[in-house]
C-alpha positions in Angstrom: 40.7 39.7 -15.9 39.0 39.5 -19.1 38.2 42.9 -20.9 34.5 43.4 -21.2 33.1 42.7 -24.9 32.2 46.3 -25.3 35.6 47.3 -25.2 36.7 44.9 -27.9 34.3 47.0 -30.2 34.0 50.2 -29.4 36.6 51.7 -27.0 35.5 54.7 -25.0 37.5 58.1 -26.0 38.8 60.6 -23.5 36.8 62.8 -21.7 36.6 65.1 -18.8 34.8 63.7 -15.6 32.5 65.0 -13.6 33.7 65.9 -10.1 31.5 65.1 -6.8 30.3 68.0 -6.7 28.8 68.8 -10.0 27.3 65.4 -9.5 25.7 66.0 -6.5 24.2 69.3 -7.8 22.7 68.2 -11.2 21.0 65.2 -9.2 19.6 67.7 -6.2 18.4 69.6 -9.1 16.7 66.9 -10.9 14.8 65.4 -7.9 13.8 69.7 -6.9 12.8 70.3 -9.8 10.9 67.0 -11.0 9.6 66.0 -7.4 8.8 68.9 -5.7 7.6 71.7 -8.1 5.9 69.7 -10.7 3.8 66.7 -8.4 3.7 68.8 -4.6 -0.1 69.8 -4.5 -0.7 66.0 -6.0 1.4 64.6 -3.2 -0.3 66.3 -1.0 -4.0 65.9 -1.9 -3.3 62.3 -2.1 -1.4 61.8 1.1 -3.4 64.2 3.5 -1.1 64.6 6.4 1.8 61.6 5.2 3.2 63.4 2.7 6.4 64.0 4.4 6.4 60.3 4.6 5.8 59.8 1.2 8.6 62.3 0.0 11.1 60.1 2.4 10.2 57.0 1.2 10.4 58.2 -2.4 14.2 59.3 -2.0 14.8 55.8 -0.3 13.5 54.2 -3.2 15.8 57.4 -5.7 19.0 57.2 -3.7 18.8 52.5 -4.2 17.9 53.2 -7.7 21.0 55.8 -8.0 23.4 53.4 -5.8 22.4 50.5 -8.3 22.7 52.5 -11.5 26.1 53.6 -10.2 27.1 49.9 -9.4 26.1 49.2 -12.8 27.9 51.5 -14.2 31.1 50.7 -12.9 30.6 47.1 -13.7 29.6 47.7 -17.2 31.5 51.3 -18.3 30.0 51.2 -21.8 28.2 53.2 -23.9 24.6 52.5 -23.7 23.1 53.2 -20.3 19.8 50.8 -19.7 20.7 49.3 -22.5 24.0 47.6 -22.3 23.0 46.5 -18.8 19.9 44.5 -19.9 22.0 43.4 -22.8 24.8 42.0 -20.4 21.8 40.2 -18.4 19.9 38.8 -21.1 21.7 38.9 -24.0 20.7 40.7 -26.9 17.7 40.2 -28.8 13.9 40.7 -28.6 13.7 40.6 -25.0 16.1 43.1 -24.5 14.3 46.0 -26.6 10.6 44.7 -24.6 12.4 45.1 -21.1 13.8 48.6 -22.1 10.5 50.2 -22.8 9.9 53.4 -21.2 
């Protein structure tokens, strides 16, 4: 298999890993804290009585855009995030840097 191109460059030092469990916490966390507290009474004004619905189908769409990061990430395990995986689609350049903007 060939070594990815990022390797070649820039090799990735030692580190400790995260364990599933810390994992699992910081993301619970993040979608608590930034999906509940901070948009609930929006939510809810705007979806009347389907806002139960609307929580559901916004983890569907959290936990494909988590499974596809992850993919990604084990694909590509370079530095870089967003980045490197727009840059391993497309090629760096101009293109890149538009499609990254947040």
């Amino acid at each position: 298999m060939q070594m990815l191109e990022c390797f070649k460059s820039n090799p990735l030092p030692e580190r400790k890993s995260l364990g599933y469990w810390s994992i699992l916490s910081i993301a619970i966390g993040g979608m608590v804290g930034g999906g509940i507290f901070a948009v609930l009474g929006l939510a809810a004004q705007l979806a009347h009585g389907g806002t139960p619905v609307a929580f559901a189908l916004a983890g569907i769409v959290a936990l494909t855009t988590s499974y596809s990061y992850a993919r990604l990430s084990v694909t590509f395990p370079c530095r870089g995030g967003t980045v490197e995986f727009l840059n391993q689609a497309f090629g760096p350049g101009l293109i890149t840097g538009g499609l990254n903007k947040q």
